[in-house]
C-alpha positions as CSV (number, residue, x, y, z in Angstrom):
1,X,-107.7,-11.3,-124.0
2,X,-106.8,-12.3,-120.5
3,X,-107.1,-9.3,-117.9
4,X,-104.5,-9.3,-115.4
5,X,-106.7,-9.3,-112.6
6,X,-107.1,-12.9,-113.1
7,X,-105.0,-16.2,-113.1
8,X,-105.6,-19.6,-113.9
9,X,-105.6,-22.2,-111.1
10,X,-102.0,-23.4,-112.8
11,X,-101.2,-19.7,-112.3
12,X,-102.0,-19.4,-109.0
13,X,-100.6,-22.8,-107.6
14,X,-97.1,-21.8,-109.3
15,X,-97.3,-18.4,-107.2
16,X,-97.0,-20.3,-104.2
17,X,-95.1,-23.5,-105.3
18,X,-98.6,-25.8,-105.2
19,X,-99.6,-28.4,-106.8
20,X,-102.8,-27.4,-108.6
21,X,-104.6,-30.8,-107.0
22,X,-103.9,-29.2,-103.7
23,X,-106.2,-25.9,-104.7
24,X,-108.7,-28.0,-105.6
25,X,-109.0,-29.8,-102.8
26,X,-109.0,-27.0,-100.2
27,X,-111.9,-25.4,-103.1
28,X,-114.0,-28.7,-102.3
29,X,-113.2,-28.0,-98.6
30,X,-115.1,-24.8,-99.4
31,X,-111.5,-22.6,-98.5
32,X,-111.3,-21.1,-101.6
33,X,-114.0,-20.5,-104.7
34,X,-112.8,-19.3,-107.9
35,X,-113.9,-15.6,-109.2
36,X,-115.6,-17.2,-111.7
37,X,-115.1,-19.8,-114.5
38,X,-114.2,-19.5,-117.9
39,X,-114.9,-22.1,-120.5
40,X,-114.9,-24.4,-117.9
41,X,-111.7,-23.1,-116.3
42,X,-111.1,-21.5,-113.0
43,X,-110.3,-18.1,-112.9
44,X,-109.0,-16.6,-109.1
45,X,-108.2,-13.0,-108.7
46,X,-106.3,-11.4,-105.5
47,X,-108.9,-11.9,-103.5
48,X,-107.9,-15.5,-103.6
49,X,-104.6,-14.9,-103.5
50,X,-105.3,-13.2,-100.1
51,X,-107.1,-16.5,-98.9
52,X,-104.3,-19.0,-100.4
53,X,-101.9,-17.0,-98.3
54,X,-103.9,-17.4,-95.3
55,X,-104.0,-21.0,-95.3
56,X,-100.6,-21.4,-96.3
57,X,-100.0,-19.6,-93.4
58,X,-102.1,-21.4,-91.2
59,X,-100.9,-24.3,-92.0
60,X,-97.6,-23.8,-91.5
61,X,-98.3,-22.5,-88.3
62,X,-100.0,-26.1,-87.5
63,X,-104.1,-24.6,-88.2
64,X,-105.7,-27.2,-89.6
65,X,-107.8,-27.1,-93.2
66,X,-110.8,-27.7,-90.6
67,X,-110.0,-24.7,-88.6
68,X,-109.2,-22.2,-91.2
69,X,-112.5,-23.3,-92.7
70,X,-114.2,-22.5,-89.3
71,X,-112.3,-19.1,-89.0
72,X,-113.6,-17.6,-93.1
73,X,-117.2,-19.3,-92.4
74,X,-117.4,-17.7,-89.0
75,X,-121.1,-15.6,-89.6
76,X,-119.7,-12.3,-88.1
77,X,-116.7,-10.3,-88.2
78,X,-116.8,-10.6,-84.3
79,X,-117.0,-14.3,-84.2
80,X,-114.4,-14.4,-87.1
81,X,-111.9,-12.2,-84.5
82,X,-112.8,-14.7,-81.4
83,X,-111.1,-17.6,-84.0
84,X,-108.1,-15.3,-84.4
85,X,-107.6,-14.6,-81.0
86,X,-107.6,-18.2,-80.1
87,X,-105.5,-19.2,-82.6
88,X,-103.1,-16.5,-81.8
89,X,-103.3,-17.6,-78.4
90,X,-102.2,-21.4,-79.6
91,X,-99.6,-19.8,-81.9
92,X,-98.1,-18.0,-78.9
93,X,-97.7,-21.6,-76.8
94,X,-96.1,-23.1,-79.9
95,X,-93.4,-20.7,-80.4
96,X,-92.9,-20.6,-76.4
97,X,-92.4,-24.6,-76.7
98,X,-90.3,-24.2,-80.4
99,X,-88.2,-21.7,-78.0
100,X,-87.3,-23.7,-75.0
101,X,-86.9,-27.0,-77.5
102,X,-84.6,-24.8,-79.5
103,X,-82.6,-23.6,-76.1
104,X,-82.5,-27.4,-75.1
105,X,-81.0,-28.0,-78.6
106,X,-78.2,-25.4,-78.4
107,X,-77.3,-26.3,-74.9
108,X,-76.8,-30.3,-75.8
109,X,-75.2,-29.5,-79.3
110,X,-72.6,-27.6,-76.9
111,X,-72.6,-30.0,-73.9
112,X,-69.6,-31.2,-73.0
113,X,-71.1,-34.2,-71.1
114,X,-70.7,-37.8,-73.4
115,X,-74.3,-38.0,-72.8
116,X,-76.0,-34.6,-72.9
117,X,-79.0,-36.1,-71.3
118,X,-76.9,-37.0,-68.0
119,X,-75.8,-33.2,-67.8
120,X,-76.7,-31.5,-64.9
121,X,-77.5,-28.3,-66.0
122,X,-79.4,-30.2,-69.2
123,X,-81.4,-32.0,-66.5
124,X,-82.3,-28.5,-64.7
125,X,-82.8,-26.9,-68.3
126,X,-85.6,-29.8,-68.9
127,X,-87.8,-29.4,-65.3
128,X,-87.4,-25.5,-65.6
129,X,-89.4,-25.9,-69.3
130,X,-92.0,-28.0,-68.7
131,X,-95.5,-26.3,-68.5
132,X,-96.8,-26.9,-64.9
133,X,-99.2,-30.0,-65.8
134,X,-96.5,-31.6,-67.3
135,X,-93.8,-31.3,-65.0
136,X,-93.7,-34.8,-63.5
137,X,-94.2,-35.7,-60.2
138,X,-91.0,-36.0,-57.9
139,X,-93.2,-37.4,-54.7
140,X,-94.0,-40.4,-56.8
141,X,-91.0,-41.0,-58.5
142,X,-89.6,-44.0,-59.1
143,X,-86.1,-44.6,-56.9
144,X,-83.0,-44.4,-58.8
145,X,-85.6,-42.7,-62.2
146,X,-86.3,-39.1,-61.3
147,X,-89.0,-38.0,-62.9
148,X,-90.2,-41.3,-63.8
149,X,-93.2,-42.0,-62.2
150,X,-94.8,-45.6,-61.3
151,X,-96.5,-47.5,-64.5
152,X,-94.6,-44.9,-66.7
């Protein structure tokens, strides 16, 4: 009789809508390992579960299979928090850049320009957003093309 600790790989993909190729890819990436096998069949328990959910997480927050193999391999719990905190650190940029794209979006889907792009508050919405190394360079500016710089 099957204890309900444990799941099948079928089982386990249909929890989180995967295909079951998928887990057994990311277990030959060495993300995941099944509790044990039975008969020749996989067997996970919620300890996997628990891992499954961190990668789909991580991947949906754009971690790569690499780098959530480098965060559960990490040899100590401190090196294992030093991961984290970088990639909470990258998380935090990419929700700061979803949030000013997503302002940019709002403000053109209510602009009232013909071409959103030409609107001067658009204009001062885009060179308020950039980050600082990617704010272009008005002193070399083409004429006529702010923001455009020579060879661009």
């Amino acid at each position: 009789m099957k204890s309900s600790a444990e799941m099948s790989i079928g089982e386990l993909a249909a929890r989180f809508g995967l295909a079951t190729h998928v887990l057994r890819h990311w277990e030959t990436m060495g993300l995941i390992r099944p509790a044990r096998r039975s008969s020749g069949r996989r067997r996970y328990t919620e300890d996997q579960v628990s891992r499954v959910t961190m990668i789909v997480r991580g991947k949906a927050a754009g971690l790569g299979l690499e780098q959530l193999r480098e965060m559960f391999d990490a040899a100590t719990p401190d090196g294992r928090r030093d991961l984290l905190r970088r990639h909470q650190a990258e998380l935090e940029w990419r929700i700061r850049q979803a949030e000013a794209s997503k302002t940019l979006i709002g403000h053109a889907l209510e602009c009232s320009e013909p071409d959103f792009t030409l609107c001067p508050k658009f204009q001062q919405m885009c060179a308020g957003s950039l980050p600082e190394d990617l704010a272009p360079d008005m002193a070399n500016a083409r004429p006529g093309r702010p923001g455009v710089r020579d060879g661009a």
